[in-house]
C-alpha positions in Angstrom: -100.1 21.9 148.9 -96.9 23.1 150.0 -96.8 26.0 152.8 -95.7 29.4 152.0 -92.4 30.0 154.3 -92.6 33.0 156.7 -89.3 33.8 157.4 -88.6 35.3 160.1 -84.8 35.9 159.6 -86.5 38.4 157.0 -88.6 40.3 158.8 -86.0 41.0 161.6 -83.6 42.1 159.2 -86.4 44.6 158.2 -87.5 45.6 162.0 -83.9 46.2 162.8 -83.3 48.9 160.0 -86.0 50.5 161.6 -84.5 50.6 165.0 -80.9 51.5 163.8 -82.2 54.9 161.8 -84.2 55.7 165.1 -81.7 54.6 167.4 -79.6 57.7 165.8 -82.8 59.9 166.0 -82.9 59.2 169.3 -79.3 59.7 170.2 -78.7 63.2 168.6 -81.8 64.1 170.0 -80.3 62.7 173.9 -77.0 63.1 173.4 -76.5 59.2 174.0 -77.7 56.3 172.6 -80.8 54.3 174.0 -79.4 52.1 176.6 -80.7 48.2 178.0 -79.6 46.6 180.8 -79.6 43.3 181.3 -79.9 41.1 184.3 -78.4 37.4 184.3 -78.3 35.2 187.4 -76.6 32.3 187.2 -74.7 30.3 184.6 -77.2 28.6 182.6 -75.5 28.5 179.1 -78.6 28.8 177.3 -79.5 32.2 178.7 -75.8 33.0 179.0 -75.7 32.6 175.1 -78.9 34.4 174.9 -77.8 37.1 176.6 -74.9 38.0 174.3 -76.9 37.2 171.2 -79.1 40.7 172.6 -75.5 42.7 173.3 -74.9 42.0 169.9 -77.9 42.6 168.3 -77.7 46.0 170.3 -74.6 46.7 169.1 -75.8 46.0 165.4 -78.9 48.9 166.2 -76.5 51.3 167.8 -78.4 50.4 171.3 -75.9 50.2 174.2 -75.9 47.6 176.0 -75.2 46.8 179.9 -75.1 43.9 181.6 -75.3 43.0 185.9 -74.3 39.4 185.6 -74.7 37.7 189.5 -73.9 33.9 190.6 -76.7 31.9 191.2 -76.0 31.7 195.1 -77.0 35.7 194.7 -79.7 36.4 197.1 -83.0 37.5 196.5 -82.2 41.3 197.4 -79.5 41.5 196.0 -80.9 40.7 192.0 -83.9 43.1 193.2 -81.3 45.8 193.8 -79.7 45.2 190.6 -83.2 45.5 188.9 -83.4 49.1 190.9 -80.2 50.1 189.9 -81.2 50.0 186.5 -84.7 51.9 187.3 -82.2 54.9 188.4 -80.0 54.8 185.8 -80.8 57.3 183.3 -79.0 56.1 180.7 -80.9 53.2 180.9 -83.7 53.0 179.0 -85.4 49.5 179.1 -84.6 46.7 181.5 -84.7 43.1 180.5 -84.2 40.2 183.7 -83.0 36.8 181.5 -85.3 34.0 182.5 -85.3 31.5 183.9 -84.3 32.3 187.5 -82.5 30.0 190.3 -85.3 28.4 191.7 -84.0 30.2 195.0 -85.4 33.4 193.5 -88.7 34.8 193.7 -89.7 35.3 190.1 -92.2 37.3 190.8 -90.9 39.8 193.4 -87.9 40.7 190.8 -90.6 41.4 187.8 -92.3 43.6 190.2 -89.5 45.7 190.9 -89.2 46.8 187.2 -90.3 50.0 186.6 -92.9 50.4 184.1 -91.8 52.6 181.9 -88.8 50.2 181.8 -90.9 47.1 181.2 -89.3 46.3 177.2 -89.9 42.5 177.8 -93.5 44.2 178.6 -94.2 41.0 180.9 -94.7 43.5 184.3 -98.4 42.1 185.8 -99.4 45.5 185.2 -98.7 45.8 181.2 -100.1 42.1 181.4 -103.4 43.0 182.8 -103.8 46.1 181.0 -103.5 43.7 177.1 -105.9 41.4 179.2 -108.7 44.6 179.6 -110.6 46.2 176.7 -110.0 50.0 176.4 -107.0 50.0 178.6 -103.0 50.0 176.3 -100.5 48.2 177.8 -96.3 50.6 177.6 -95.1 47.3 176.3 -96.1 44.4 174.9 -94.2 41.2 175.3 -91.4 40.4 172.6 -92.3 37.7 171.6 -96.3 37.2 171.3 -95.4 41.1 169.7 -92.7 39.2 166.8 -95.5 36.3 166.3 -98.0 39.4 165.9 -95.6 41.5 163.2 -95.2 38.1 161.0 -98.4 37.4 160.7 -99.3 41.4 159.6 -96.1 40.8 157.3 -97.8 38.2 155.8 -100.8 39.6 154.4 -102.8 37.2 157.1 -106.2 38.8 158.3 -107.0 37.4 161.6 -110.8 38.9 162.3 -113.5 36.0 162.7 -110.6 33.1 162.3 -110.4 30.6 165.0 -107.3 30.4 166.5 -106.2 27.8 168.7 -102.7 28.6 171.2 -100.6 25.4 172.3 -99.5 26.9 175.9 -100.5 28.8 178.3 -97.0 30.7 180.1 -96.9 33.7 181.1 -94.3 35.1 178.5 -95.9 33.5 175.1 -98.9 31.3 175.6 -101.0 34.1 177.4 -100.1 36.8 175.7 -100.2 35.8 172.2 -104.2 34.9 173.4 -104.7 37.9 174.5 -103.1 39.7 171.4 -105.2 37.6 169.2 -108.1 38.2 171.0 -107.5 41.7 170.6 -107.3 41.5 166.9 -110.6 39.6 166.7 -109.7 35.9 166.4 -111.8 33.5 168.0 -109.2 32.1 170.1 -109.4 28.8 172.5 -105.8 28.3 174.9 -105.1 24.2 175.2 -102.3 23.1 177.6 -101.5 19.4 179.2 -104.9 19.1 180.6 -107.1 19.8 177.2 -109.0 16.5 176.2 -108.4 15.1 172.5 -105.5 17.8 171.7 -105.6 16.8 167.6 -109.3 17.2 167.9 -109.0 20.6 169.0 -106.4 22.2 167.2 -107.4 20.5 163.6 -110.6 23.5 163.5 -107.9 26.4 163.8 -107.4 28.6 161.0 -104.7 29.8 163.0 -102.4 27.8 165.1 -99.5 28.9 167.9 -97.8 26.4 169.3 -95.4 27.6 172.3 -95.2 24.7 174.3 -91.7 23.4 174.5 -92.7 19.5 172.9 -90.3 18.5 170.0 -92.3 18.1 167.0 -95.3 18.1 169.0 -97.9 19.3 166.1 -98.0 16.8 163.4 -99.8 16.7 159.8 -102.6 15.4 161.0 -103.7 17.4 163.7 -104.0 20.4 161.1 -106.5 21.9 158.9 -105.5 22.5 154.9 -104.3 25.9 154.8 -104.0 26.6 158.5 -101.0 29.3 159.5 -98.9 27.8 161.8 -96.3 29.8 163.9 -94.1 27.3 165.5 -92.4 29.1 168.6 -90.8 26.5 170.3 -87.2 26.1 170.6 -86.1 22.3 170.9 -82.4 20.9 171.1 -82.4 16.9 170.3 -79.7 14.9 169.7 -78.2 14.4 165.8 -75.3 12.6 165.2 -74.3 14.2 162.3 -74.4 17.0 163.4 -70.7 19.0 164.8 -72.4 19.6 168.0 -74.0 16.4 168.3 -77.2 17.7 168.4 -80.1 20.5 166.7 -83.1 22.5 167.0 -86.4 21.6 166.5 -89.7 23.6 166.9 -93.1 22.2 168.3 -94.1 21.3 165.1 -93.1 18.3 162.7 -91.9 21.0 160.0 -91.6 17.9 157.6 -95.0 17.0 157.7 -96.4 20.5 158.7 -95.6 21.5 155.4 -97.2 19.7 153.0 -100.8 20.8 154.8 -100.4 24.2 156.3 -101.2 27.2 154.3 -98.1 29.3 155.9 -95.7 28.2 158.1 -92.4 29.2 160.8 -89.2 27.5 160.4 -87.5 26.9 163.4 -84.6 28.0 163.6 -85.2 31.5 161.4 -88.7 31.9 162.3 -90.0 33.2 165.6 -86.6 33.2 167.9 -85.2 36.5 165.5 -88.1 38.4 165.6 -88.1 38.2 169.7 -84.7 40.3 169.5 -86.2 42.2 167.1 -89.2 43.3 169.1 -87.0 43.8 172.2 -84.8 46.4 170.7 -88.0 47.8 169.3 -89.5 48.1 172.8 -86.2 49.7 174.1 -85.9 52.5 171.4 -89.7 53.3 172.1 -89.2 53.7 175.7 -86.4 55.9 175.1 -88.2 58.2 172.7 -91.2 58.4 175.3 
């Protein structure tokens, strides 16, 4: 058996079409084009980089872009006022805060102060709890657990009665994606560093998300023939050969993955462009709302 490839790269390429012809919708119908603003705190290159890979996925959807960049000695009211002076800003329509935070930063607090209808990383505890509760809708729904969602629909992958098993529990993927699963009828179990015989469990799923942040975590063996497999992790480790010296990786062994898995994520090109892709999707549906 060799997995069918679900490439993300693909999809996104598809979603984002989408967003540019309603991004013009939008903007005749406004007079501007739908507008996020970004918050960045601190000089982390990762989320630096991260953050100009959305400006120019923005600019690429005709989605304008703004950014309130702040050192990471900034105090604590002074990234919640930058959060509130995107909540007045009417040109803005979604606000996204780049985690992770300085440590010196109350998480938390700054989350809070988004406004709802602003929420296009839809991780506010509010759009949280209300995926968490039956009959309640959520404005948002987190980008990523949402991109994870859109590849397996993509794929033809009915997800009623299967047993699904997530690799993580954050707030921004592992929870989520349970939730969203649970929501779509899966049977779903959450394992994290404390779950006894790991393999064990995860070798029943039909389904398998792992989003835990372990290079090559997930190996052959811990997987059932013709499991799908959606590999969101993100890992750099060192490669010689490589110019940079070193490359990504997901949670999963994609080497061995492959030759048992029924459909599989590469990382890169699997996940990661979908989660831009459901962002910008999120911040043209809160400005036509």
């Amino acid at each position: 058996m060799t997995a069918a490839i679900i490439d993300g790269r693909a999809v996104a390429k598809r979603v984002q079409s989408e967003i540019r012809a309603g991004a013009d919708q939008a903007a005749a119908r406004l007079g501007r084009r739908p507008g996020l603003g970004v918050v960045l705190v601190g000089d982390d290159p990762a989320s630096a980089m991260y953050v100009r890979m959305k400006q120019r996925a923005c600019d690429r959807v005709g989605i304008q872009s703004s950014a309130s960049i702040l050192p990471a000695s900034a105090a604590q009211s002074e990234v919640e006022n930058a959060v509130r002076a995107f909540n007045a800003d009417a040109a803005i329509d979604g606000i996204l805060v780049q985690l992770p935070l300085p440590f010196s930063i109350d998480e938390a607090a700054v989350l809070n102060a988004i406004g709802l209808s602003k929420d296009v990383d839809g991780i506010h505890p509010v759009n949280l709890g209300r995926l968490g509760m039956r009959g309640r809708e959520p404005t948002f729904t987190p980008a990523t657990p949402t991109g994870v969602m859109r590849l397996i629909a993509e794929s033809g992958i009915e997800l009623a009665g299967k047993e699904a098993v997530v690799i993580g529990r954050s707030n921004i993927v592992g929870l989520p994606i349970a939730l969203m699963l649970t929501n779509a009828d899966a049977t779903v179990t959450r394992c994290h560093s404390r779950t006894v015989d790991l393999p064990l469990v995860t070798r029943r799923a039909d389904v398998v998300v792992a989003a835990v942040g372990q290079p090559e975590l997930v190996k052959a063996d811990w997987l059932k023939p013709g499991a799908v497999v959606i590999d969101v992790g993100s890992n750099a480790v060192p490669d010689p050969a490589s110019e940079k010296g070193y490359r990504y990786v997901g949670d999963v062994d994609f080497a061995q993955a492959q030759a048992v898995a029924g459909w599989l994520t590469k990382v890169p090109g699997g996940v990661g462009p979908m989660t831009i892709a459901m962002l910008l999707a999120n911040t043209l549906k809160a400005a036509q709302t």
